[in-house]
C-alpha positions as a printed NumPy array, in Angstrom:
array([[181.425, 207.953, 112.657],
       [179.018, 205.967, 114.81 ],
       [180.622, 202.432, 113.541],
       [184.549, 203.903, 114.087],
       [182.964, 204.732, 117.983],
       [181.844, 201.216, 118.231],
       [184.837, 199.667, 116.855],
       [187.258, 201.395, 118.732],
       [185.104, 200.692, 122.025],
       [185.165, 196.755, 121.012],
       [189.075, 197.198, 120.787],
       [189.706, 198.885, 124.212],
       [187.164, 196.295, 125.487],
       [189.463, 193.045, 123.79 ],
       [192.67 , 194.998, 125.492],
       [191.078, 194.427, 128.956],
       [189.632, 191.053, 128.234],
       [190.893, 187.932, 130.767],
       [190.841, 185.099, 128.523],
       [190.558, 183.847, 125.023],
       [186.85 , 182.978, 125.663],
       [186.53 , 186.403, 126.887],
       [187.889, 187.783, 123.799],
       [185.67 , 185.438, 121.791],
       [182.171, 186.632, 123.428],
       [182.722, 190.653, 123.201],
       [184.172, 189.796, 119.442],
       [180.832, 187.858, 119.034],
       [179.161, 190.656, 120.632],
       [180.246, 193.421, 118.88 ],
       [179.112, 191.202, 115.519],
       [175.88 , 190.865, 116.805],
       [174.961, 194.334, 117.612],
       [176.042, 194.911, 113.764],
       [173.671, 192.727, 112.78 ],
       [175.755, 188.986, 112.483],
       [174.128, 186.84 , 114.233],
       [176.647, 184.075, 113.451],
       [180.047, 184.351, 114.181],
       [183.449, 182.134, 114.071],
       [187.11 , 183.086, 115.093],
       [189.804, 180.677, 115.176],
       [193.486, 179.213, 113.685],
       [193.912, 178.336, 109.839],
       [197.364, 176.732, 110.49 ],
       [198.411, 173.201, 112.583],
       [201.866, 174.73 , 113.378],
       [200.096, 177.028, 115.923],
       [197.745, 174.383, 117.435],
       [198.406, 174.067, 121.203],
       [197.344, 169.923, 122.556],
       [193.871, 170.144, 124.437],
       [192.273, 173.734, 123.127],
       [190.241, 174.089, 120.194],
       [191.413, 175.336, 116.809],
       [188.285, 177.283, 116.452],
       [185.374, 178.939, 118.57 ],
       [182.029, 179.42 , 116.919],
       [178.321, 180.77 , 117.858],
       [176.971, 177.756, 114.671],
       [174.51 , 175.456, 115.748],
       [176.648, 172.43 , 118.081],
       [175.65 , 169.702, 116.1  ],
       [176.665, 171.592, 112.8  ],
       [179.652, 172.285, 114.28 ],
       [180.672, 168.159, 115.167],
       [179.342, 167.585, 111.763],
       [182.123, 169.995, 110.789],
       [184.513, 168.198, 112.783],
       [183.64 , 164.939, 112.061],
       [184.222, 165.518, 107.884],
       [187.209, 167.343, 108.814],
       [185.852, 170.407, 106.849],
       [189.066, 172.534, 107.417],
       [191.155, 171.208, 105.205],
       [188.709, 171.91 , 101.916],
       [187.508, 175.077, 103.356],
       [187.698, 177.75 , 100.767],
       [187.927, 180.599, 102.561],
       [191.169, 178.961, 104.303],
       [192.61 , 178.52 , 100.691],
       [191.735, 182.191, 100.075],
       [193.523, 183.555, 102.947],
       [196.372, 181.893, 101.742],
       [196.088, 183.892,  98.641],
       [195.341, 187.531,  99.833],
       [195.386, 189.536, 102.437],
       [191.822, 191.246, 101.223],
       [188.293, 189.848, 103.666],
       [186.466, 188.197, 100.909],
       [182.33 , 187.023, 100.599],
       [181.542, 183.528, 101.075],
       [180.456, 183.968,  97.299],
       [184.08 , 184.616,  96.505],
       [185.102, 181.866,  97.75 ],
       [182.363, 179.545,  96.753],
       [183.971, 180.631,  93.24 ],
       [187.601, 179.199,  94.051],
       [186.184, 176.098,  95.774],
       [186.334, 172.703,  94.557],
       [182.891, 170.1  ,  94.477],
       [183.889, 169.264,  98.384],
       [184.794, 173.212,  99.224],
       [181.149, 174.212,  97.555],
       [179.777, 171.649,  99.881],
       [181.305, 173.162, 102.759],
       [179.894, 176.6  , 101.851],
       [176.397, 175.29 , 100.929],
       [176.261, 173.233, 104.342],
       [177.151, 176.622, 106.424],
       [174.067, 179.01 , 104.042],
       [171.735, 176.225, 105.1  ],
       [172.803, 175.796, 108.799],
       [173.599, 179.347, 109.18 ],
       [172.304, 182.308, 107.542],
       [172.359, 182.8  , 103.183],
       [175.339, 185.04 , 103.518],
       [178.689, 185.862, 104.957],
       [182.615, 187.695, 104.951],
       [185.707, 185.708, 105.79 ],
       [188.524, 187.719, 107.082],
       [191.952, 186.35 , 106.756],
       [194.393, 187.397, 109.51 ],
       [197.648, 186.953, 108.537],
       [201.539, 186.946, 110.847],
       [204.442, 188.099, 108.869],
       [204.981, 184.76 , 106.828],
       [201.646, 182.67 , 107.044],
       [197.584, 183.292, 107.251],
       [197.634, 182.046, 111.17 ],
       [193.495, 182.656, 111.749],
       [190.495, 184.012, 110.143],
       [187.161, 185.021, 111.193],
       [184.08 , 184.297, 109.324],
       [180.797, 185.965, 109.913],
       [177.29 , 185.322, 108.42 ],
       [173.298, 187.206, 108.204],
       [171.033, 186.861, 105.779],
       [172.558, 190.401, 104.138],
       [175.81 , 191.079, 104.338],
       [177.341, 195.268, 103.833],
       [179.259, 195.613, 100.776],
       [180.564, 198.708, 101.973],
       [184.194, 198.96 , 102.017],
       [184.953, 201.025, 105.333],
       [182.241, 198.684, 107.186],
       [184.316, 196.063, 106.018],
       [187.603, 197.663, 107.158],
       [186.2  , 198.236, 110.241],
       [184.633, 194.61 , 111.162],
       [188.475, 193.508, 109.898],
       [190.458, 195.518, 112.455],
       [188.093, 194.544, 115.189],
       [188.647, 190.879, 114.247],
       [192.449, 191.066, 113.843],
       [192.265, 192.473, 117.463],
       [190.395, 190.019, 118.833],
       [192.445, 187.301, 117.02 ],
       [195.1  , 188.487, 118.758],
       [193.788, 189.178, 121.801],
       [193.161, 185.362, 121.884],
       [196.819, 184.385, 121.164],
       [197.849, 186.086, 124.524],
       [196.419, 183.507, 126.271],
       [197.664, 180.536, 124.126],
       [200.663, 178.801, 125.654],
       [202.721, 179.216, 122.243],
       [205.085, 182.586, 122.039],
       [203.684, 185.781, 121.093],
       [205.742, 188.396, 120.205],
       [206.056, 190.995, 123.015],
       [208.324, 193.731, 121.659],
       [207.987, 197.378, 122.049],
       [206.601, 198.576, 118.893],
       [208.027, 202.547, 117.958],
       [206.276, 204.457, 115.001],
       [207.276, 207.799, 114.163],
       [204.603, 210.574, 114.263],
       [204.115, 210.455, 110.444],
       [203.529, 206.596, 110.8  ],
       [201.033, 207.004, 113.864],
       [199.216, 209.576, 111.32 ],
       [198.624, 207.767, 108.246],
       [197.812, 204.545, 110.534],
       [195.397, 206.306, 112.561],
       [193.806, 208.   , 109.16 ],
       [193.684, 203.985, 107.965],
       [191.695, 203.501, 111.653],
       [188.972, 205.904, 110.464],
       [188.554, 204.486, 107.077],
       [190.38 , 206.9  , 105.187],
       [191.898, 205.631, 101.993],
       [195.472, 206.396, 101.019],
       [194.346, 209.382,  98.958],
       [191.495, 210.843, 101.594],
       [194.872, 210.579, 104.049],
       [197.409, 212.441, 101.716],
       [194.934, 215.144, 101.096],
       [194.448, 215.481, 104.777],
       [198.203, 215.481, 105.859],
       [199.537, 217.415, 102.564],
       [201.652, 214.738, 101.742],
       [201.603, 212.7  ,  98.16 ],
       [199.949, 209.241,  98.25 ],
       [203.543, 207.732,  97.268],
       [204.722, 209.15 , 100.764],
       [201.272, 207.923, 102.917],
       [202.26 , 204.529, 100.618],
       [205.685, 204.419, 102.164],
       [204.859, 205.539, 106.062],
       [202.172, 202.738, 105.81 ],
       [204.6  , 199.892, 104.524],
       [206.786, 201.205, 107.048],
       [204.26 , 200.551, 109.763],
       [203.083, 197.253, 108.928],
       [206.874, 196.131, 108.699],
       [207.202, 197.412, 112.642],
       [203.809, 196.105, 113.388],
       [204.517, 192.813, 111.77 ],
       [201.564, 193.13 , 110.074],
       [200.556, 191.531, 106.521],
       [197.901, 194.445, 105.608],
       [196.278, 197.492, 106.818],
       [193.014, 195.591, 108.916],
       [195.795, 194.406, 111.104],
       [198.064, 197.253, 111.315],
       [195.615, 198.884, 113.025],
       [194.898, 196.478, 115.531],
       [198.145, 195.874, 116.171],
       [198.876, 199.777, 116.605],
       [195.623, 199.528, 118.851],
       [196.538, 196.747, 121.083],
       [200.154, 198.737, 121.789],
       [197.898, 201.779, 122.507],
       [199.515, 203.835, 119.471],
       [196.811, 205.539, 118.951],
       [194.697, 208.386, 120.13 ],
       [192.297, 207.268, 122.907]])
């Protein structure tokens, strides 16, 4: 219960932030409390790059991050090839696995200039994986609502960022029926489809249905997002 608290309060707080930097430091903040001390948010894709700002913002060590720069690590990246594969936050062991001899590099640079372990987080707009976030300590929670909840908070911040980008963000009033508000606001506690079902006496084919139906209005590619989506249009209860 404790983590949903602090969650939430990081989302309110990334509602009232002033800039994209702002977002960035009480995202980075809210890591850090949890125990992260390294934290990175930022764009996967070039289509969404606006001339002059930075693709990504990151806590790593500064020379580590021009060394980055400098081999062009993005485009090798594994966890960027993951998140262009599944919706699902993954380990930087997972991806280590789907990485290629330069991807592996990548990885084994950021355990050695960072900390031994990490979780990517895909976020993803209707049609494309459009950022991530990547966080690292030197033990990472394999505890799936911790997870869930670290993944909502970064999809918020994410977007959060992309109001103050000069490219279009969508702006339209977003209307979920009561039902919909339910089942999303059960996913905001870290409720699985079942736990919500049994909760709102409905089957989990119907809590299946009002949640597709949700993400479809929130234009959202999973349920991390949905809620922080239904969260940054104040959907939910306070």
């Amino acid at each position: 219960m404790e983590m949903i608290k602090t969650s939430y309060k990081a989302a309110d707080l990334l509602n009232q932030a002033v800039s994209a930097e702002d977002a960035v430091r009480i995202f980075t903040e809210y890591c850090v409390d949890l125990g992260f001390p390294t934290v990175s948010i930022g764009q996967t894709d070039l289509r969404l790059s606006v001339p002059g700002r930075p693709r990504q913002f990151s806590n790593m060590p500064q020379d580590y991050l021009l060394h980055r720069a400098a081999q062009d690590t993005c485009r090798y990246y594994p966890g960027l090839i993951l998140a262009r594969l599944t919706v699902r936050p993954c380990s930087w062991a997972q991806a280590y696995e789907v990485a290629d001899d330069k991807g592996r590099r990548v990885v084994e640079e950021c355990c050695v200039n960072t900390h031994a372990e990490g979780l990517f987080f895909p976020i993803h707009s209707p049609d494309f994986a459009s950022g991530f976030a990547s966080i690292a300590a030197d033990h990472v929670p394999d505890d799936p609502r911790i997870i869930a909840m670290i993944a909502f908070v970064a999809s918020s911040a994410y977007s959060r960022m992309t109001d103050f980008f000069d490219y279009a963000v969508d702006k339209t009033e977003v209307c979920l029926s009561p039902r919909e508000r339910d089942v999303i606001y059960g996913a905001s506690c870290g409720l699985t489809n079942k736990e919500i079902a049994r909760s709102l006496k409905l089957s989990p084919e119907t809590v299946k249905d009002y949640m597709s139906s949700a993400q479809r209005k929130l234009g959202a590619r999973d349920r991390a997002m949905a809620v922080a989506q239904a969260i940054r249009h104040r959907l939910l209860p306070a």
